[in-house]
C-alpha positions in Angstrom: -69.8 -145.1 -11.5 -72.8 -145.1 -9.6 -76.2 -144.6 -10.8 -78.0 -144.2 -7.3 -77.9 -141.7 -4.0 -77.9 -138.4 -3.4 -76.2 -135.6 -6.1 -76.0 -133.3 -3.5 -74.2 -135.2 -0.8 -71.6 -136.5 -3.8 -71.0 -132.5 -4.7 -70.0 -131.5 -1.1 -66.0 -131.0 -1.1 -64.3 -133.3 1.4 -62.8 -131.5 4.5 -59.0 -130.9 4.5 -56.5 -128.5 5.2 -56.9 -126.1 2.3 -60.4 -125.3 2.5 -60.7 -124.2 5.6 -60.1 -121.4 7.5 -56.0 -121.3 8.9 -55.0 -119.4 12.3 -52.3 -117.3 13.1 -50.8 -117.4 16.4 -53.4 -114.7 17.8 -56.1 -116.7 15.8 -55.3 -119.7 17.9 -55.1 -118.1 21.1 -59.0 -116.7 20.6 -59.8 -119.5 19.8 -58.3 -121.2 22.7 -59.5 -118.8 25.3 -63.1 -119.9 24.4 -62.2 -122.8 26.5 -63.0 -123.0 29.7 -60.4 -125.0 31.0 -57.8 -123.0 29.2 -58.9 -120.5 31.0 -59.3 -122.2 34.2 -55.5 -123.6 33.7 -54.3 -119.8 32.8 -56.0 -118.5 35.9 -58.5 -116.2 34.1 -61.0 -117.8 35.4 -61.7 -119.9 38.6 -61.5 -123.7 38.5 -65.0 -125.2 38.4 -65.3 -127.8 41.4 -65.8 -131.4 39.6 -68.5 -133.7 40.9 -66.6 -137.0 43.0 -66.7 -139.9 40.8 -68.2 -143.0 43.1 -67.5 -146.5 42.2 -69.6 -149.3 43.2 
């Protein structure tokens, strides 16, 4: 029991599989797509050149 803090932080639900929205298949392929390099690896989309990595 605590007699301190924030009441409005305690009454927030945790996160967890039943309150959130659940995808179907097609669901999780829209979601997916929003990727870019889903898209890139799908060939929807072109591959964006990555910047060389130099070490010292």
């Amino acid at each position: 029991f605590f007699t301190e803090g924030n009441e409005d932080i305690a009454r927030i639900e945790d996160y967890h599989s039943h309150n959130t929205a659940r995808l179907d298949v097609e669901g999780m392929k829209k979601l997916l797509l929003k990727l870019r390099f889903i898209r890139e690896d799908l060939g929807m989309e072109e591959k964006a050149k990555s910047a060389e990595i130099k070490s010292e």
